[in-house]
Structure formats: structure tokens, C-alpha cells
TORNU-389794 format. One record per residue: x, y, z of N, C-alpha, C, O in turn. Coordinates in Angstrom, 1 decimal. Example, Ala and Ser with C-alpha at 12.3 -4.5 7.8 and 13.67 -1.06 7.14 Angstrom:
2
nx_ny_nz_cax_cay_caz_cx_cy_cz_ox_oy_oz
13.2_-5.7_7.8_12.3_-4.5_7.8_13.2_-3.3_7.8_14.2_-3.3_8.5
12.8_-2.2_7.1_13.7_-1.1_7.1_12.9_0.0_7.9_13.4_1.1_8.0
This chain:
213
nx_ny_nz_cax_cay_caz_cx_cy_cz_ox_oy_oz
0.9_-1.2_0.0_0.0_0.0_0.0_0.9_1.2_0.0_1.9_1.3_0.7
0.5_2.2_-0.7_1.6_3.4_-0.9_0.5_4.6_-0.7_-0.6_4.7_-1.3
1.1_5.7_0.2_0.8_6.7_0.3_1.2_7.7_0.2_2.3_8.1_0.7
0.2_8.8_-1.1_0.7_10.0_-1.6_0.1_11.1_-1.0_-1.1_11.2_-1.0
0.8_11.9_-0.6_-0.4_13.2_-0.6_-1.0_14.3_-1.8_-0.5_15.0_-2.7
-2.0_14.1_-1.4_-2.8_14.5_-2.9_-3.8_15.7_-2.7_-5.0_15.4_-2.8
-3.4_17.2_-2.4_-3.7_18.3_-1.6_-4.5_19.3_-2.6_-5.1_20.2_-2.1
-4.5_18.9_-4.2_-5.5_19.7_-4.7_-6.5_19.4_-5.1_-6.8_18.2_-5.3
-7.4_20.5_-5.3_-8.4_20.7_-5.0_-9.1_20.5_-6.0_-8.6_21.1_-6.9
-10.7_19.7_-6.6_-11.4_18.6_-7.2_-11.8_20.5_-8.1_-12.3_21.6_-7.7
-11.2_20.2_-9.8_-11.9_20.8_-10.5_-13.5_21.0_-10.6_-14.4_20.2_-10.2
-13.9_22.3_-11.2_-15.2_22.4_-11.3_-16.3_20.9_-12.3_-17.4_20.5_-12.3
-15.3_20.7_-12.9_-15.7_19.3_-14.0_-15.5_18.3_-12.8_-16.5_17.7_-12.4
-14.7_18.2_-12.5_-14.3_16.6_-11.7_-15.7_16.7_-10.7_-16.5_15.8_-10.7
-15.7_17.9_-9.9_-16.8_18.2_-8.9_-18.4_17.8_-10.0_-19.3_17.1_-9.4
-18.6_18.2_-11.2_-19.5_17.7_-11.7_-19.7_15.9_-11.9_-20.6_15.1_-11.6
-18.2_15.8_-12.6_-18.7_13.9_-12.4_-18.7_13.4_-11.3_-19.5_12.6_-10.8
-17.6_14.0_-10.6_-18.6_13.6_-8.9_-20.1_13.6_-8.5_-20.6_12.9_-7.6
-20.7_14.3_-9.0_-21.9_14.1_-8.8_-23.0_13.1_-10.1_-24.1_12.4_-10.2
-22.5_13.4_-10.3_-22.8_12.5_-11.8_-23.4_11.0_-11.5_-24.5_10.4_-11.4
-22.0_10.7_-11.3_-21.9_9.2_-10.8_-22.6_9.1_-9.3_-23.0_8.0_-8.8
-22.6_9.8_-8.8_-23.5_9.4_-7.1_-25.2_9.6_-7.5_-26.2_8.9_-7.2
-25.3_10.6_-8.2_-26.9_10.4_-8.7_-27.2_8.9_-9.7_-28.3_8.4_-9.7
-26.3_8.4_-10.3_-25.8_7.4_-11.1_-26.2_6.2_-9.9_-27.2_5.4_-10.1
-25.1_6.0_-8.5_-25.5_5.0_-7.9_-26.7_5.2_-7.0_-27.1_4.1_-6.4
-27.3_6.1_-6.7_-27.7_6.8_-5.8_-29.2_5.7_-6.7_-29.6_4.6_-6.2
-29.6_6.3_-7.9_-30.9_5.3_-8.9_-30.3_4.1_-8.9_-31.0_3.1_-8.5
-29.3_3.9_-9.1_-29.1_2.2_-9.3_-29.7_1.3_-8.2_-30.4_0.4_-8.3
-29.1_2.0_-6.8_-29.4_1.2_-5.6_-30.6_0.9_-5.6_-31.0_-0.3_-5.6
-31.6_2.3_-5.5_-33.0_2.4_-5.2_-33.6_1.0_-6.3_-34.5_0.2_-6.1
-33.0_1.0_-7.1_-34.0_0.4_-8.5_-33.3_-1.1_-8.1_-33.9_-2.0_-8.5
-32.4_-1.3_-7.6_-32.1_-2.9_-7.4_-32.5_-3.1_-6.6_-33.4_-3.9_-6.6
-32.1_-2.5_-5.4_-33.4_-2.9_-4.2_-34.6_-3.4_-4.4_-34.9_-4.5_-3.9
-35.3_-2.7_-5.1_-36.8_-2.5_-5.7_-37.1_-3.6_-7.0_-38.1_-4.3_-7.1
-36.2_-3.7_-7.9_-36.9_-4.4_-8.7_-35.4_-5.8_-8.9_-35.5_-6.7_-9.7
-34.3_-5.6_-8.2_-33.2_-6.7_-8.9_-32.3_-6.0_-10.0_-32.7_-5.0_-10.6
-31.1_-6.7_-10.3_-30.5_-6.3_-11.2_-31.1_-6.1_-12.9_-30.8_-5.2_-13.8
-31.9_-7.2_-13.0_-32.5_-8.1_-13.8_-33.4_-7.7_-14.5_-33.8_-8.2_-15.6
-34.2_-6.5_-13.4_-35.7_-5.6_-13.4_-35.7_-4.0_-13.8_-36.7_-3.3_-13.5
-34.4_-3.5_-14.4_-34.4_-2.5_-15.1_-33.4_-2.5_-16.3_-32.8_-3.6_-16.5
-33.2_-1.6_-17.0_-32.3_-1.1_-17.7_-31.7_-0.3_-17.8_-32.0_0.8_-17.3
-29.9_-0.4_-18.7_-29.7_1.0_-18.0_-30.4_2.4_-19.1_-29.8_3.5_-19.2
-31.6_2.1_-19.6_-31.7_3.4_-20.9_-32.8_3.6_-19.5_-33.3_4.7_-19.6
-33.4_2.7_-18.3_-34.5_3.1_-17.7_-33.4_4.2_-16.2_-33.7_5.3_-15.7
-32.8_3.6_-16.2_-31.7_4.3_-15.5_-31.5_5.5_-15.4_-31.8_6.4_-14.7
-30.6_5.2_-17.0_-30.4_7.0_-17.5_-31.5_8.3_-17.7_-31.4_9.5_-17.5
-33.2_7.3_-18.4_-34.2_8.4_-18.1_-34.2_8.6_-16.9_-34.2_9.8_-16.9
-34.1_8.3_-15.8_-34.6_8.7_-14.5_-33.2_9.7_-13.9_-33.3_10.7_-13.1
-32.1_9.3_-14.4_-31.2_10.4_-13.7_-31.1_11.6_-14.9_-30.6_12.6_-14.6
-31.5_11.5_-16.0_-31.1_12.7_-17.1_-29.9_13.0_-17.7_-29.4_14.1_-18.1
-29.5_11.5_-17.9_-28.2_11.4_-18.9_-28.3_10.3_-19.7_-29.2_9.4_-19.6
-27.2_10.3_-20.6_-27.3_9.4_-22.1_-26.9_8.2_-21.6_-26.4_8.0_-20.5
-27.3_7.2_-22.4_-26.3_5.9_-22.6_-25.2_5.8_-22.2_-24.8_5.2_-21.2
-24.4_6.5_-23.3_-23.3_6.7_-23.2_-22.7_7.3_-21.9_-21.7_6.9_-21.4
-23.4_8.3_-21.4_-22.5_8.9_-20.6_-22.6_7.9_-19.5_-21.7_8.0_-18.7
-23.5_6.9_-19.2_-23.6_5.9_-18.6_-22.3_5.3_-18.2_-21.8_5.2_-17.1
-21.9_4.7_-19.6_-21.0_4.3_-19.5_-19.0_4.6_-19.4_-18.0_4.0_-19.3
-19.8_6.1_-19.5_-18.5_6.9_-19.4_-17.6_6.6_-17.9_-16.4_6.6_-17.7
-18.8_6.3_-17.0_-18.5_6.0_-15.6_-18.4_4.9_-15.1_-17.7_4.6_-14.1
-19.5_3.8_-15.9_-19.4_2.4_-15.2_-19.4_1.6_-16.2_-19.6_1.9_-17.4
-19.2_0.6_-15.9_-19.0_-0.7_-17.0_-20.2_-1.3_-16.9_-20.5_-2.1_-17.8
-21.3_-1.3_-15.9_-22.0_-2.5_-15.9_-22.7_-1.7_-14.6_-22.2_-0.7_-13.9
-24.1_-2.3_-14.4_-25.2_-1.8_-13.7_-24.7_-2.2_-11.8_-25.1_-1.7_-10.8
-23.9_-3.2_-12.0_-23.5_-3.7_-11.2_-22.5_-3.1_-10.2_-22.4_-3.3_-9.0
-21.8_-2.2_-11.3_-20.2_-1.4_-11.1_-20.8_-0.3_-10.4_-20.4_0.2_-9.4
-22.6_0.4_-11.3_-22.9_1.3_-10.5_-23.3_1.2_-9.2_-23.0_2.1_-8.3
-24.2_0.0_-9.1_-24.6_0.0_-7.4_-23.7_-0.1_-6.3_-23.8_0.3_-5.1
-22.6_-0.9_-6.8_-21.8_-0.8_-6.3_-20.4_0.8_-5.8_-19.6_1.1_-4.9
-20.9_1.4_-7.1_-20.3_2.8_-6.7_-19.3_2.8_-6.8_-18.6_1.8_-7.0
-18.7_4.5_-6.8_-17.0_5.2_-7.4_-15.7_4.7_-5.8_-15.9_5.4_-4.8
-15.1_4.1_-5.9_-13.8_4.3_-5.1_-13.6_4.6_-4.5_-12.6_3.9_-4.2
-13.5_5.8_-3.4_-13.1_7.3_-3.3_-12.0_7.3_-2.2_-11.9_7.5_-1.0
-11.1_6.8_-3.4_-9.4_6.9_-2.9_-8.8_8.2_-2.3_-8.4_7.9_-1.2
-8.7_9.3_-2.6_-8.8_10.3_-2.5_-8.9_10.5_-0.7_-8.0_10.8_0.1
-10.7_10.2_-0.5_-11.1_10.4_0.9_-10.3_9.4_1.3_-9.2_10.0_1.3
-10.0_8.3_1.5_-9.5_6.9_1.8_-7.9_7.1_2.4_-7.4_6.6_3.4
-7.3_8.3_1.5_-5.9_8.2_1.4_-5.8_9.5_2.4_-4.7_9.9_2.7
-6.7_10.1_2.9_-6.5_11.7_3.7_-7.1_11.1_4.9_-6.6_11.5_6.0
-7.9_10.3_5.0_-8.1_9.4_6.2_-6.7_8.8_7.5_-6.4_9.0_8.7
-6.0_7.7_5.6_-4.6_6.9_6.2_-3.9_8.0_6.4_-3.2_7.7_7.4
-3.6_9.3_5.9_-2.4_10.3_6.3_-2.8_10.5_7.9_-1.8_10.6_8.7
-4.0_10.6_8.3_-4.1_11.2_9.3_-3.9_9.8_10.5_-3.3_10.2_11.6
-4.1_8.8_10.5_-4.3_8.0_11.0_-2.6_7.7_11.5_-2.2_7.6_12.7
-1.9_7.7_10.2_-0.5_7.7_10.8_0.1_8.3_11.7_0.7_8.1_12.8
-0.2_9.8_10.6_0.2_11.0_11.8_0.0_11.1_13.4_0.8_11.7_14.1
-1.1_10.4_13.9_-1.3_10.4_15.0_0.0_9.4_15.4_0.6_9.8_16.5
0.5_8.4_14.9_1.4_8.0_15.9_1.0_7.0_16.6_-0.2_6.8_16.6
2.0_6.1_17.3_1.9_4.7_18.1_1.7_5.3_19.3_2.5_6.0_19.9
0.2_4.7_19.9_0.1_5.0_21.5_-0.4_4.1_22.2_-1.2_4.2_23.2
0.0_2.9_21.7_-0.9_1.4_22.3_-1.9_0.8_21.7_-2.6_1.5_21.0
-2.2_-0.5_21.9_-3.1_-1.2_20.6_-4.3_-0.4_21.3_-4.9_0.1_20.3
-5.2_0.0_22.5_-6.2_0.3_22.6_-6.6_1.8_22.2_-7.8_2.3_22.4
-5.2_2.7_21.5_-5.4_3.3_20.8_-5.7_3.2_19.0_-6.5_3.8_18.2
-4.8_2.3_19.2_-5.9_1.8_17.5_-7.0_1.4_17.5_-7.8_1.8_16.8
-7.4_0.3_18.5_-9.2_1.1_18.2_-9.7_2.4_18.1_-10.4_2.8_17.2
-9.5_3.0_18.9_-9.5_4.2_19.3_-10.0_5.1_17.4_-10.9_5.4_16.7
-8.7_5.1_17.6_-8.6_6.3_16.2_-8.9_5.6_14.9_-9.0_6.1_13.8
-9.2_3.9_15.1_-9.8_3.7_13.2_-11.5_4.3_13.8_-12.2_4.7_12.9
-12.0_4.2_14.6_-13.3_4.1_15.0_-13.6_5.8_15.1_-14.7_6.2_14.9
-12.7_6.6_15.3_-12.5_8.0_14.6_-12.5_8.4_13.4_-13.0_9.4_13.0
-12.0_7.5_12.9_-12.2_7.8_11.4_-13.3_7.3_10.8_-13.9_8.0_10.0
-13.8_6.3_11.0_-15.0_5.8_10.6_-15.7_6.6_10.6_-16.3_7.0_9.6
-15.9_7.2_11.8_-16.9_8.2_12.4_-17.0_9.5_11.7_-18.1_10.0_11.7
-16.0_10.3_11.2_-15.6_11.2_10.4_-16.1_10.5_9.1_-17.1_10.8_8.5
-15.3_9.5_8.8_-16.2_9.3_7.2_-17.4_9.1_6.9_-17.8_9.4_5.7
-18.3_8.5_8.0_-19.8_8.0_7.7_-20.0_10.2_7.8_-20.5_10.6_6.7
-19.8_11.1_8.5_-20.1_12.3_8.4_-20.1_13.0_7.1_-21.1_13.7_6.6
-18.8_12.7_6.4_-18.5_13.2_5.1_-19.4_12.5_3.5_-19.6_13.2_2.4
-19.8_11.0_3.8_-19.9_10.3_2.8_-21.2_10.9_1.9_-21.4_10.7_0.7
-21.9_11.6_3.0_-23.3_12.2_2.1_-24.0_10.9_1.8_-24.3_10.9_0.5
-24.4_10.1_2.2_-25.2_8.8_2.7_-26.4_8.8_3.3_-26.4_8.5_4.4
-27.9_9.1_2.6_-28.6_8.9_4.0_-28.8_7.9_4.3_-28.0_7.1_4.1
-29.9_7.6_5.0_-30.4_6.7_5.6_-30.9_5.7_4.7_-30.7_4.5_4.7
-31.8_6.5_3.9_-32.7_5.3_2.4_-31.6_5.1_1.6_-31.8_4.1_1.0
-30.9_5.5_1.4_-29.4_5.0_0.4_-28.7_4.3_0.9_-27.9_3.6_0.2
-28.7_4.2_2.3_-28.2_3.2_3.1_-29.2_1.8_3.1_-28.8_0.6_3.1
-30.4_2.4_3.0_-31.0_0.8_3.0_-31.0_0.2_1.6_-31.0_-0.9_1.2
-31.0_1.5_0.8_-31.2_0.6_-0.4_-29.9_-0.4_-1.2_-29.8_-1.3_-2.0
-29.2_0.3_-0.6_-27.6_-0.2_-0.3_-27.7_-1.7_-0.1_-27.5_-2.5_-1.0
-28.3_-2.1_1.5_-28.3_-2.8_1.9_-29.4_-3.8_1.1_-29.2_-4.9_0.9
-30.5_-3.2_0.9_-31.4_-4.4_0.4_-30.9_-5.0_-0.8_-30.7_-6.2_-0.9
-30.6_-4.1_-1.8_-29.9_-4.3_-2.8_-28.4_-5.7_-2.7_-28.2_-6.5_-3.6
-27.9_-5.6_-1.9_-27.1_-6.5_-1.5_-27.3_-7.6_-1.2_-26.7_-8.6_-1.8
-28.1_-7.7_-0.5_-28.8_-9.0_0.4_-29.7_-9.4_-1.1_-29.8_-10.7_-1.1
-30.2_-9.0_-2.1_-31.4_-9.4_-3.3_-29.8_-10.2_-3.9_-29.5_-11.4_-3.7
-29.2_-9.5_-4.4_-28.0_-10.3_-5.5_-27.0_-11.0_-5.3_-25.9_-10.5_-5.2
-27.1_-12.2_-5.1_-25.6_-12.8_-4.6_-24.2_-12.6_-5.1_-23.1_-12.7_-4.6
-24.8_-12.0_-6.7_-23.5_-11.4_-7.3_-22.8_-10.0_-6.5_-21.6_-10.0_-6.3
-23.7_-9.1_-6.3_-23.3_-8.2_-5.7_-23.4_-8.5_-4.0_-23.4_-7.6_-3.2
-23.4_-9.7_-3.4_-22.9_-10.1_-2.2_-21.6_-10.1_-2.2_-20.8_-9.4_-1.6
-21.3_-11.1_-3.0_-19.8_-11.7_-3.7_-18.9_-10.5_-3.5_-18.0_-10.4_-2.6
-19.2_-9.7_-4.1_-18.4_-8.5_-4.7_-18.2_-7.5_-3.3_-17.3_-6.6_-3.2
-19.3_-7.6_-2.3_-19.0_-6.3_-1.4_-18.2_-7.1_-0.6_-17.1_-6.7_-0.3
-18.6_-8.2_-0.3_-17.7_-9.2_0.4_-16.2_-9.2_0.1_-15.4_-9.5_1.0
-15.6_-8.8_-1.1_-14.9_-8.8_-1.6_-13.9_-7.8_-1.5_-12.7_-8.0_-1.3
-14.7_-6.6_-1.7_-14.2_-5.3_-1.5_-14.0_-5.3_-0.2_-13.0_-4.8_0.1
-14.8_-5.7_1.0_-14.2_-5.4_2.5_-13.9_-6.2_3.0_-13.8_-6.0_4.2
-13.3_-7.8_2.4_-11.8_-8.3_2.8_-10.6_-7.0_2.6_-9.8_-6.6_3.4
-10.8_-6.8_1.1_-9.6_-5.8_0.5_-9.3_-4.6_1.5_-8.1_-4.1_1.6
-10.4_-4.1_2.2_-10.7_-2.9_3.2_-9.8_-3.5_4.0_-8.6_-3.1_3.9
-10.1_-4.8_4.9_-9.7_-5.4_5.7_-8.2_-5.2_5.7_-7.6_-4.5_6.6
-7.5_-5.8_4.7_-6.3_-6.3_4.6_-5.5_-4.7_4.3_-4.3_-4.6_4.6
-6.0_-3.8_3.9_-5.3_-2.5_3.8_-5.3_-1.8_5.1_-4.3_-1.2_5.3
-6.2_-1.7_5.9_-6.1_-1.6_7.1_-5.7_-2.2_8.3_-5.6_-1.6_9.4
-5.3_-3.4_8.0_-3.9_-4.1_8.6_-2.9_-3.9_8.4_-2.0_-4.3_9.1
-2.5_-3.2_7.1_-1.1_-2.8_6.6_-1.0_-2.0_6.9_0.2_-1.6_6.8
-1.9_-1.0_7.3_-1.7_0.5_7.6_-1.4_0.3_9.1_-0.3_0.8_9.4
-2.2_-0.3_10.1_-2.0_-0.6_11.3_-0.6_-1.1_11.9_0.0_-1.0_13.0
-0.1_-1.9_10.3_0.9_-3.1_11.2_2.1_-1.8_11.0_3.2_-1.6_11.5
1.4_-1.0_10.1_3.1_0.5_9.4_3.2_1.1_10.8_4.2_1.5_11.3
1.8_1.3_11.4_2.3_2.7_12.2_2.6_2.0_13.4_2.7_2.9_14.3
2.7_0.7_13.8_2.5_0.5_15.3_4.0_-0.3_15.0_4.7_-0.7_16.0
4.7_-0.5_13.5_6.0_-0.6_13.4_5.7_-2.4_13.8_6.3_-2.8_14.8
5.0_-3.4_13.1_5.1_-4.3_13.3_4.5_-5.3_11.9_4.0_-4.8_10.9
4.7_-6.6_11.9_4.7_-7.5_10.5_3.0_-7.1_10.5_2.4_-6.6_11.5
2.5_-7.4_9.1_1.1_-7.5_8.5_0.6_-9.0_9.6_-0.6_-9.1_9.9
1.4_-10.0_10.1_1.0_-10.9_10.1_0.8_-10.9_11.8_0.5_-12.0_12.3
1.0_-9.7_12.7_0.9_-9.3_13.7_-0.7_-10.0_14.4_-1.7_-9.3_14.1
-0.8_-11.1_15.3_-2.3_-11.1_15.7_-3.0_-9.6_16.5_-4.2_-9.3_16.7
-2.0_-9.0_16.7_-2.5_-7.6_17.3_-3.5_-6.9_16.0_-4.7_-6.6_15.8
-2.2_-6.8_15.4_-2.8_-5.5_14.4_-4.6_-6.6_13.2_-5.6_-5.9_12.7
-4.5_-7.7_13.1_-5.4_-8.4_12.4_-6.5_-8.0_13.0_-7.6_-7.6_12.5
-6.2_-8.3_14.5_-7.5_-8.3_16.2_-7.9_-7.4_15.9_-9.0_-7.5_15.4
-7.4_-6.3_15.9_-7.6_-4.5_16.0_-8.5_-4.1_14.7_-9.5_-3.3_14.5
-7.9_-4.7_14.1_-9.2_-4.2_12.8_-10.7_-5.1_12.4_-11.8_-4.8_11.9
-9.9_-6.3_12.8_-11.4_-7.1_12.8_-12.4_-6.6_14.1_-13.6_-6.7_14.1
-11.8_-6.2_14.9_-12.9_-5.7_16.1_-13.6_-4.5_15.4_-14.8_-4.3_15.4
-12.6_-3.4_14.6_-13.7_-2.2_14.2_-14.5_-2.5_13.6_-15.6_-2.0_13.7
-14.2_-3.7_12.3_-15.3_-3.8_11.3_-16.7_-4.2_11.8_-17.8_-3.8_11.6
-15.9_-5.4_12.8_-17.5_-6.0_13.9_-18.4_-4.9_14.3_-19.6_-5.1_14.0
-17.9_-3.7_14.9_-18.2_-2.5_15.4_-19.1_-1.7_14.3_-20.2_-1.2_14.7
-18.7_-1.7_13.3_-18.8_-1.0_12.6_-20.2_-1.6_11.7_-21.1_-0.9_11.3
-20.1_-2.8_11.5_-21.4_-3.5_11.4_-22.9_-3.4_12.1_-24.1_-3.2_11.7
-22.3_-3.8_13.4_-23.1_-3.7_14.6_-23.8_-2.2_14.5_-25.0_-2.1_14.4
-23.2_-1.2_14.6_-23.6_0.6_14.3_-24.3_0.3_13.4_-25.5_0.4_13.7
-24.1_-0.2_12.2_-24.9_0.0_11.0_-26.4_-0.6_11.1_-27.5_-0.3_10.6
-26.0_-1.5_11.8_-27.6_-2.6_11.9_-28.5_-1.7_12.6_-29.7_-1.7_12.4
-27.6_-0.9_13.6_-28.8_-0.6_14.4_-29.5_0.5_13.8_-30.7_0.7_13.9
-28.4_1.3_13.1_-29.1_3.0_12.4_-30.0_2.1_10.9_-30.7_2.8_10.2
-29.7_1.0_10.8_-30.9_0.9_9.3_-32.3_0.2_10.5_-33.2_0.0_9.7
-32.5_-0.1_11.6_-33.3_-0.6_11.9_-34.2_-0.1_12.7_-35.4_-0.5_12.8
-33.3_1.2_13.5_-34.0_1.6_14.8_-34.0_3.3_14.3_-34.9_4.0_14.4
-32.8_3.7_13.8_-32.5_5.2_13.6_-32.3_5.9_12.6_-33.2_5.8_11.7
-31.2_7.0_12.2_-30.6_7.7_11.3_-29.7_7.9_11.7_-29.3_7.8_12.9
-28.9_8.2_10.3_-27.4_8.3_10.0_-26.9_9.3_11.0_-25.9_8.9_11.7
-27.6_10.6_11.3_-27.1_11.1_12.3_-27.0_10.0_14.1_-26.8_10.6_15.2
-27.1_9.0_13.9_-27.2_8.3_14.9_-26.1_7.8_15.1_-25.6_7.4_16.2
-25.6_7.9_14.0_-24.2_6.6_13.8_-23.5_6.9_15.0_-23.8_6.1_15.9
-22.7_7.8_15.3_-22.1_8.5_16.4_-22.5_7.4_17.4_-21.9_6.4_17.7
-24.0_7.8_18.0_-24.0_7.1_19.2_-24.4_5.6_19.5_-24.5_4.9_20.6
-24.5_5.2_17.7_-24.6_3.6_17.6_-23.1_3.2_17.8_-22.9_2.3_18.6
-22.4_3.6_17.4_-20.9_3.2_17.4_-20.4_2.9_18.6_-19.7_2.0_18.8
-21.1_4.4_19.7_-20.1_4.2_21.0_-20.9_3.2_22.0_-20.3_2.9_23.0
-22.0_2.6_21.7_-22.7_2.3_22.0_-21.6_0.3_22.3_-21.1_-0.2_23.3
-21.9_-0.2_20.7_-20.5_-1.0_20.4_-19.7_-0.8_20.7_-19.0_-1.8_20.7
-19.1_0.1_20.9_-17.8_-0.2_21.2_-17.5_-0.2_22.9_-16.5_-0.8_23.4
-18.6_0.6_23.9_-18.6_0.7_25.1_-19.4_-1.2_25.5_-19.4_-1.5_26.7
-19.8_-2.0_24.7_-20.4_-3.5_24.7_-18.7_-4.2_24.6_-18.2_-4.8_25.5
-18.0_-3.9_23.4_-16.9_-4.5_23.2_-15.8_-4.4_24.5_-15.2_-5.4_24.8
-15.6_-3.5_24.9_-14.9_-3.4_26.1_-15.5_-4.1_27.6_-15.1_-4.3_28.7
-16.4_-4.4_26.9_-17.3_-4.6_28.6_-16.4_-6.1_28.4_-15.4_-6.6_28.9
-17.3_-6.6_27.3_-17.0_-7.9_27.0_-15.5_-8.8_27.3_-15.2_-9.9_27.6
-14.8_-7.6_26.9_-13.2_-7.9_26.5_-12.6_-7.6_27.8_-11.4_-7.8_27.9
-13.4_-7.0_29.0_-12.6_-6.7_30.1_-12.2_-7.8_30.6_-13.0_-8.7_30.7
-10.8_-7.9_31.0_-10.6_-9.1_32.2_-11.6_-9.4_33.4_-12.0_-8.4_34.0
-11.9_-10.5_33.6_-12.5_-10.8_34.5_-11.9_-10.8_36.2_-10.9_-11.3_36.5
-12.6_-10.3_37.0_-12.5_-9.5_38.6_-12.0_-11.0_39.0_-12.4_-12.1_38.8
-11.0_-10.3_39.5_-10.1_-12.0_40.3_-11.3_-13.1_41.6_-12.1_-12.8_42.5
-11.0_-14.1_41.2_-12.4_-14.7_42.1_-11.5_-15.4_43.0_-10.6_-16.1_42.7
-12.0_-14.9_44.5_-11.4_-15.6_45.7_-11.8_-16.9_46.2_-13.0_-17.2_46.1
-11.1_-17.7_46.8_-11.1_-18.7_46.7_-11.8_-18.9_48.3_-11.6_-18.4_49.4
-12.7_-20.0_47.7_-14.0_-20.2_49.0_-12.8_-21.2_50.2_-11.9_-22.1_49.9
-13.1_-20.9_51.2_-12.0_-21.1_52.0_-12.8_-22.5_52.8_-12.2_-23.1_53.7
């Protein structure tokens, strides 16, 4: 994993296909949720967002590529700058600060709540697009252990640094279930601390037991 700093600032065009493409996944989700991959097109697609065919495909390869959505390396890489920067302060600090960042990113991602579910339903309908998210957040996974195992100065193959990130994702799961079920996105915050104040309970050593005399 290589990190660049990448400090300018998203052209007035780039700022356009940025939006482009998020109104792009933004219909795809809703419409796979709702009807399957199977149950639209993309010319039914493009009428409903107000672009061509082509420009369709200027962005995605496949209906698939769109529900699944753009990359955003960018946010991803200003995240890991910051994460390092903070520096080695103990593993119960790396929970600490990926669960900070999470937290910062679900803020920034412009996600609501119905795009979150339709996210989710949409997932759960396609096993193809199970496959594929599953996929993408092993890859999440495993870059977040490289990043972990850099700053705490230890191997990828560290049970520390693997523990530490598999507990956030759990975490991170757990928040999500509860804000698509019970809340809103503005919730996330206190679904999070919520898990994560359960995770510690759980994980505390247990109170020394005296021995019955």
C-alpha cells in the first residue's frame, strides 16, 4: 500500500462527475433494491437520472459497477495520512482512532439513511453483488492491517494489528444494523459508542475470584 499526498483541489468538472456518478448510484441502488438487477435497464436508468447511454458508461461498465459505486481513494488516502500521523500510542489506541475515522467518514460520505438501506437491500437481493461487497471489505480489511501493522512498526501478520481491525469492522457492522433498523445516520455516532462501550465490557478481564475457604 503506498501513500501519496494529494492536496489539490477537485476541478469544477471533476466536482461535476462527482456528482454525476453518485446520482448514477444513488438510482441504481434504489432500482435494485426494488426491482433486482434483472428488473431494469440501464436506458430506464439513465431516463430517471437525465443522462445518455453513453455517458452511462463513461463511468461504469455494468449496472453492477454502478450500485456498487465510485472508489473514493482520495477520501480513503486523507483518512490513512491522518491515522498515521497520530502516531503509536498502544493497541487500545488503534481502536480508538480507526473508529474515529469511521466516524468522520460516515459524516463526510453524504449517505442517507434510504441510500443506506437501499444499499443494503440491494445486497442482500444479488448474490452477485454479495460476492463483490464481500470482496471489497476483505480488501478494506487487509489494507487496514497494513496500515495498522506500518504505524505500530510491526509485521502485516501481527495477531495484534489483524484483532484491531477485525474488532472495528464488527463494530462497525453492529452501528450500521442498528441505524438501518432503529434510527438515522445522524445516529451513527452514538450507535458506534454504544459497540464499542459492549466491546470493552466484554473484552474486560474478568475480577479475580477468591477462593472459597
Amino acid at each position: 500500500m503506498h501513500y501519496v499526498t494529494n492536496s489539490a483541489t477537485p476541478s469544477t468538472r471533476e466536482q461535476r462527475r462527482e456528482k454525476t456518478a453518485a446520482r448514477l448510484t444513488t438510482a441504481s441502488r434504489r432500482l435494485t433494491a426494488e426491482r433486482g438487477l434483472s428488473g431494469f435497464t440501464v436506458e430506464e436508468l439513465c431516463s430517471e437520472v437525465g443522462v445518455s447511454r453513453r455517458t452511462f458508461f463513461n463511468y461504469f461498465p455494468s449496472k453492477e459497477e454502478a450500485v456498487l459505486g465510485v472508489d473514493e481513494a482520495d477520501e480513503g488516502q486523507r483518512l490513512a495520512e491522518r491515522f498515521l500521523a497520530l502516531g503509536s500510542r498502544g493497541w487500545p489506541a488503534v481502536i480508538d482512532d480507526l473508529v474515529d475515522l469511521a466516524r468522520e467518514h460516515v459524516r463526510t460520505d453524504d449517505l442517507g439513511l434510504a441510500e443506506r438501506a437501499d444499499l443494503h437491500a440491494a445486497i442482500m437481493r444479488e448474490p452477485r453483488l454479495l460476492a463483490r461487497f464481500l470482496g471489497q471489505t476483505q480488501d478494506r480489511e487487509r489494507g487496514l492491517i497494513e496500515l495498522v501493522a506500518l504505524r505500530e512498526g510491526v509485521g502485516t501478520d501481527d495477531p495484534r494489528a489483524r484483532t484491531a481491525v477485525h474488532i472495528v469492522f464488527v463494530l462497525l457492522r453492529d452501528a450500521s444494523d442498528r441505524i438501518l433498523a432503529h434510527g438515522a445516520v445522524e445516529e451513527f455516532d452514538r450507535a458506534l459508542t454504544a459497540s464499542l462501550d459492549a466491546a470493552r465490557a466484554v473484552l474486560a478481564p474478568s475480577p479475580s475470584r477468591k477462593d472459597t475457604p
